[in-house]
C-alpha positions as CSV (number, residue, x, y, z in Angstrom):
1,X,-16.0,1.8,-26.9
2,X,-15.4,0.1,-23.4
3,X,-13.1,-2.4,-24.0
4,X,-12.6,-4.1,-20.7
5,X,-11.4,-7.4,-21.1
6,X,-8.0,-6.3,-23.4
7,X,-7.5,-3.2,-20.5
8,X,-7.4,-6.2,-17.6
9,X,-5.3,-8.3,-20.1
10,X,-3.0,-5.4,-20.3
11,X,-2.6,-4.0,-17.0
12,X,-2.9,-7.5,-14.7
13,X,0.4,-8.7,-16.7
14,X,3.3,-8.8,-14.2
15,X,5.9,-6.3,-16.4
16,X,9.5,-6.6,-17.3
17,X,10.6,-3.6,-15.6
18,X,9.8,-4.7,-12.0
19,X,7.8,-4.2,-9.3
20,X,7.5,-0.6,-9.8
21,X,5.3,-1.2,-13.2
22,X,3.5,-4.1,-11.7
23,X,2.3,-1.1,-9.0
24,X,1.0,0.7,-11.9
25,X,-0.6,-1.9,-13.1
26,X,-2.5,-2.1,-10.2
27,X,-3.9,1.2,-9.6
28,X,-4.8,1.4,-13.3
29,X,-6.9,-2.1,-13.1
30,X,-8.6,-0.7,-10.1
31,X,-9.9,2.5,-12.0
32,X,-10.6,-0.1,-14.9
33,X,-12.6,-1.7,-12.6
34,X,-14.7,0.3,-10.5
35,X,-15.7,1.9,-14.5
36,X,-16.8,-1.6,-15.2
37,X,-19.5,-1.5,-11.9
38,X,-20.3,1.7,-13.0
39,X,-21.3,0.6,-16.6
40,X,-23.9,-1.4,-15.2
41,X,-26.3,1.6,-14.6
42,X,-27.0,4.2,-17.0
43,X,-25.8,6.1,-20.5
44,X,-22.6,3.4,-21.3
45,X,-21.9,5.9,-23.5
46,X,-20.7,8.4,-20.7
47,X,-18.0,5.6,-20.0
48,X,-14.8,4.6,-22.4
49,X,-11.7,2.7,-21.6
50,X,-9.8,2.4,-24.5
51,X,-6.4,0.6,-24.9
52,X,-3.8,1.7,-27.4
53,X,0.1,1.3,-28.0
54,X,0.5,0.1,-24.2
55,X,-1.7,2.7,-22.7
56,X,-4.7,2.8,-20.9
57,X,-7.0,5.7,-21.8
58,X,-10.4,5.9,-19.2
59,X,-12.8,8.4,-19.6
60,X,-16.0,8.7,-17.3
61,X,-17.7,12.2,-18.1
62,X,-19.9,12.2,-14.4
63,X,-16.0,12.6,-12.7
64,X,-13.2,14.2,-13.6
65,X,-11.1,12.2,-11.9
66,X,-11.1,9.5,-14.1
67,X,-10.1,11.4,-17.5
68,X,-6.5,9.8,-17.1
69,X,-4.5,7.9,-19.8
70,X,-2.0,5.2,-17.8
71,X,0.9,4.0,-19.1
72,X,2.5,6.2,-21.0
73,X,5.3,5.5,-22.9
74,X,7.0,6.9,-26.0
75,X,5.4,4.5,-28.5
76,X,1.9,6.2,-27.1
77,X,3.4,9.6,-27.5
78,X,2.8,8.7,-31.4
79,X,-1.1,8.1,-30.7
80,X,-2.1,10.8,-28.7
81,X,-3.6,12.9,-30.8
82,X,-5.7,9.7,-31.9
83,X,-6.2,8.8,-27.7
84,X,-7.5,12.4,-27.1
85,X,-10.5,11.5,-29.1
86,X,-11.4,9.8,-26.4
87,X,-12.2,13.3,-24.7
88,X,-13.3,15.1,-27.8
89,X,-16.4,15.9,-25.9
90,X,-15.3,16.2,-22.2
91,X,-15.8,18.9,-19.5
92,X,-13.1,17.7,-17.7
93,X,-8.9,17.9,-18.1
94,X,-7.0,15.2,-19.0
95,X,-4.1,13.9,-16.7
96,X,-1.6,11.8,-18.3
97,X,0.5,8.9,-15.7
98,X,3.5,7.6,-17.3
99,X,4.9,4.5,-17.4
100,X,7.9,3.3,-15.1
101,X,11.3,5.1,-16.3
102,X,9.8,7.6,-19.1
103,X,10.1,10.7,-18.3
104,X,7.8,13.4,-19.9
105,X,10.6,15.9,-19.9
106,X,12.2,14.6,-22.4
107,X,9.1,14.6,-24.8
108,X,8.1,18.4,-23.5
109,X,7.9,20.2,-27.0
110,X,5.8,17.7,-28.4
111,X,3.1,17.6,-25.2
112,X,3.4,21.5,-24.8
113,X,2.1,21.2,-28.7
114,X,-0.8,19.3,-27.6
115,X,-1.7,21.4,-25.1
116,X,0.3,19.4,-21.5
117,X,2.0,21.0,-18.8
118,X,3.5,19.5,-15.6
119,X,1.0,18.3,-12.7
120,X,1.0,16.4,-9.7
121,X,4.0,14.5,-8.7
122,X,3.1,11.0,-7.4
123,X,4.6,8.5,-4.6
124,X,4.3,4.8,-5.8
125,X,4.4,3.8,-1.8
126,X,4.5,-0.3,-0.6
127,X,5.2,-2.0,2.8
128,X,6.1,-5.8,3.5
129,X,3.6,-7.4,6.1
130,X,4.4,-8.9,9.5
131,X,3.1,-10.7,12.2
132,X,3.1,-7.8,14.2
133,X,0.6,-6.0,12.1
134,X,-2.7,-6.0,14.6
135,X,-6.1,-5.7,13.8
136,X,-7.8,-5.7,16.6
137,X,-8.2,-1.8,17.2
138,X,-11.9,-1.3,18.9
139,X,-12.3,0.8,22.1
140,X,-15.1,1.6,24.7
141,X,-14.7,5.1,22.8
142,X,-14.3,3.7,18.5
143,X,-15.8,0.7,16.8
144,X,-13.7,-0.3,14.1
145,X,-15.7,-3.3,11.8
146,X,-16.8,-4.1,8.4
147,X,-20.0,-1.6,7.4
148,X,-23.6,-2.9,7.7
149,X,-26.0,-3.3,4.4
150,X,-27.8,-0.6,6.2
151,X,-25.2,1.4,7.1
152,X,-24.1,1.7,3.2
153,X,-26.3,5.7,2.9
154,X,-24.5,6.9,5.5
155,X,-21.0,5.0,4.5
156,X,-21.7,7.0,0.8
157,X,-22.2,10.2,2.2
158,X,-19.4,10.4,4.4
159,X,-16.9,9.2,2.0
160,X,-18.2,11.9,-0.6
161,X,-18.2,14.5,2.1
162,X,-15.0,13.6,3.2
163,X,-13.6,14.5,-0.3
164,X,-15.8,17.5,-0.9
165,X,-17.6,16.3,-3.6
166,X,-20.4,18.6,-4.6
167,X,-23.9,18.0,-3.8
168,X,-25.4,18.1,-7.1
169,X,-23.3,15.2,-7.9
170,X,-24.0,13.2,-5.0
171,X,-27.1,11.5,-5.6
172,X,-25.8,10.2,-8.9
173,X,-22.2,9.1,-7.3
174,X,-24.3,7.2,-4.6
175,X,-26.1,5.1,-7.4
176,X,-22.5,4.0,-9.0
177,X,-20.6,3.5,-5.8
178,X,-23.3,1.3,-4.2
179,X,-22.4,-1.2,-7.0
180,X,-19.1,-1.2,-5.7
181,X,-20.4,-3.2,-2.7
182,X,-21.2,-6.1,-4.5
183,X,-17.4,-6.7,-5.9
184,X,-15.5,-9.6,-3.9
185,X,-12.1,-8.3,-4.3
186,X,-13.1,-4.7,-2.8
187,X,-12.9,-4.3,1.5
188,X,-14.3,-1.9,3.6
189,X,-14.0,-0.8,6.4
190,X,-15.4,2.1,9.2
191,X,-14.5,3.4,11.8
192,X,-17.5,4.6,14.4
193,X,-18.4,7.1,17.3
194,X,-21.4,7.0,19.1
195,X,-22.8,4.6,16.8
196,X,-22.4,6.6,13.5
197,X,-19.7,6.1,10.8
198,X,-17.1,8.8,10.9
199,X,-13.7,7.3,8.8
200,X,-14.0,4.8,5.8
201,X,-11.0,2.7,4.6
202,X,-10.9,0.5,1.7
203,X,-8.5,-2.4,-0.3
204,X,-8.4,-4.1,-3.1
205,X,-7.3,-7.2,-3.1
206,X,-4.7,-8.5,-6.3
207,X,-3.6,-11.8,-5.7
208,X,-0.9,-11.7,-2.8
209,X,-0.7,-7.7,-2.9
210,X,-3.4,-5.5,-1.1
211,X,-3.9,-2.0,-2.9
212,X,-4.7,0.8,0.3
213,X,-7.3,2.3,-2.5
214,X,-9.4,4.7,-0.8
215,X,-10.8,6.4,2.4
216,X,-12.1,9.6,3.5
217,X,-13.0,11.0,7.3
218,X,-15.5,13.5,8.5
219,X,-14.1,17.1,8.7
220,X,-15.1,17.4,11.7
221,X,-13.5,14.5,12.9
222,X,-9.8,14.2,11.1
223,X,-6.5,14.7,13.3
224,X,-8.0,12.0,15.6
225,X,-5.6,9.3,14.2
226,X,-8.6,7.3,12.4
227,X,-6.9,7.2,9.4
228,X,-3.6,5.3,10.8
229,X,-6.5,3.3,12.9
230,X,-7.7,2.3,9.2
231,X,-4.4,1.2,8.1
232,X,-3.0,-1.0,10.5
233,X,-6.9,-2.8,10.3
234,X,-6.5,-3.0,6.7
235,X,-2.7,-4.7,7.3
236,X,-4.5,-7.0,9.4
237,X,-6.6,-7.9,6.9
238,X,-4.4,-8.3,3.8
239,X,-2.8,-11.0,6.0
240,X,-5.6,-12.8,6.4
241,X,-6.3,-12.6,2.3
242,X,-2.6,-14.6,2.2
243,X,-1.0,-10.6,1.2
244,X,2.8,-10.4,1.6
245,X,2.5,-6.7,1.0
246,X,0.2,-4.0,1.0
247,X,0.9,-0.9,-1.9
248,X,-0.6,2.5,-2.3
249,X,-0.3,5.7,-4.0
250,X,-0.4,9.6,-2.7
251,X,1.0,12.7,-3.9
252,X,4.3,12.9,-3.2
253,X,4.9,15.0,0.3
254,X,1.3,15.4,0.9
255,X,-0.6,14.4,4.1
256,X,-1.7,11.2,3.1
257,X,1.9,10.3,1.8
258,X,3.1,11.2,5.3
259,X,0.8,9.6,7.2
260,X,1.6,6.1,5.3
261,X,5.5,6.6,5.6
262,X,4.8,7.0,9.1
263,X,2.9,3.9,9.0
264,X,5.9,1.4,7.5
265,X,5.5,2.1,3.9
266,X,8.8,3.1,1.8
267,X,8.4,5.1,-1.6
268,X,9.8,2.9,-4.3
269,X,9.0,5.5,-7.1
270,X,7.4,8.9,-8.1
271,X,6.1,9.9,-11.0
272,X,5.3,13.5,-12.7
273,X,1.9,13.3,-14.5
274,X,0.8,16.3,-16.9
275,X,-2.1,17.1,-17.7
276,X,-4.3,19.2,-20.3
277,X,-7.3,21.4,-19.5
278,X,-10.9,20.7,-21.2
279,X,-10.5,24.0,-22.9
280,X,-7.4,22.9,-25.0
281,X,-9.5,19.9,-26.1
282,X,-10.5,19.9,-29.7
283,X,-13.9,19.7,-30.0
């Protein structure tokens, strides 16, 4: 069952609980919607977005990644066991993101029943734009611009090399991502040497908010400052898009985080996600 249109009902609602949940929202509607490209091609049945006592439950069996269930909150505690149905036949674990202000502490003995431990800790990061964010950022040495239709193969490879994805899986990755192209609210950008794409930086564009949603560099070419290179031309263009502020999200202390608080952004939140391995999934 992909039910698209009540996940984007759910998740594009501006919460009560503030700003923090509407940043949530967010990064869940993204997933939601790059699942939604990704529909267009092959099994559908590989694909399920599911929504259920406030949550969010995505499950794409090509990448792990996107076995996540958003939104989190006691009253979805009570459906879980219903919810991991939705993975009754993945190879992949399951990684639970909780809503703003529950804390998964206080439910332990009844996750640790169903199989959940403690995971990654995440930074809810955001930064107000200003005049004085520049996008002009080209040397003689870099070229920083907007990718080519031509250029998309080698755009692919490098941000699927950049995160180490395995080669078996890339041909097939290629084929959904390449849809992601084609969506209007989705920005890219590259940064080159020599003529050959070596950083990739993307947003999403949400009304007056910008999401920093992705980006990946060359191995061989990180610790050049590409990445901050990326983010102050993605500033630049949230402005232009009408953007009062740009929001991302990292794991807390990690490089990425670092390299955005460095950048301007403040952490207005973290959250502890658990997760549950494909093993301890019912079959």
């Amino acid at each position: 069952m992909i039910d698209f249109f009540g996940a984007f009902e759910m998740v594009m609602q501006v919460k009560s609980k503030g700003r923090e949940q509407h940043l949530l929202d967010i990064f869940c509607s993204y997933d939601v919607l790059r699942l939604k490209h990704y529909a267009r091609r092959g099994d559908p049945g590989r694909i399920e977005v599911r929504s259920m006592e406030g949550a969010v439950a995505l499950r794409f069996d090509e990448v792990g990644y996107f076995n996540r269930v958003y939104h989190v909150e006691p009253r979805a505690l009570t459906k879980l066991p219903e919810l991991m149905q939705v993975y009754r036949n993945s190879q992949h674990s399951i990684e639970l993101i909780p809503s703003m202000g529950m804390q998964f502490t206080d439910h332990a003995a009844e996750l640790n029943a169903l199989g959940f431990a403690p995971d990654t800790r995440y930074a809810w990061l955001s930064r107000d734009l200003t005049a004085s964010d520049s996008g002009d950022l080209s040397t003689d040495d870099i070229q920083v611009r907007r990718p080519l239709t031509t250029e998309y193969d080698q755009v692919l490879d490098l941000y699927l090399r950049g995160f180490g994805a395995p080669p078996e899986s890339c041909v097939s990755a290629k084929a959904n991502m390449r849809l992601l192209f084609d969506e209007p609210r989705l920005h890219f950008w590259i940064v080159l040497v020599d003529r050959q794409p070596v950083s990739l930086g993307m947003l999403y564009h949400v009304g007056n908010c910008a999401f920093l949603c992705g980006g990946a560099t060359l191995p061989e070419f990180r610790k050049h400052g590409f990445h901050r290179i990326l983010i102050r031309r993605r500033f630049h263009e949230a402005r232009l898009l009408g953007c009062d502020s740009v929001v991302s999200w990292a794991v807390e202390n990690g490089q990425s985080h670092d390299n955005m608080c460095s950048m301007g952004f403040e952490m207005i939140a973290g959250a502890q996600s658990w997760a549950r391995s494909c093993e301890q999934i019912e079959k």
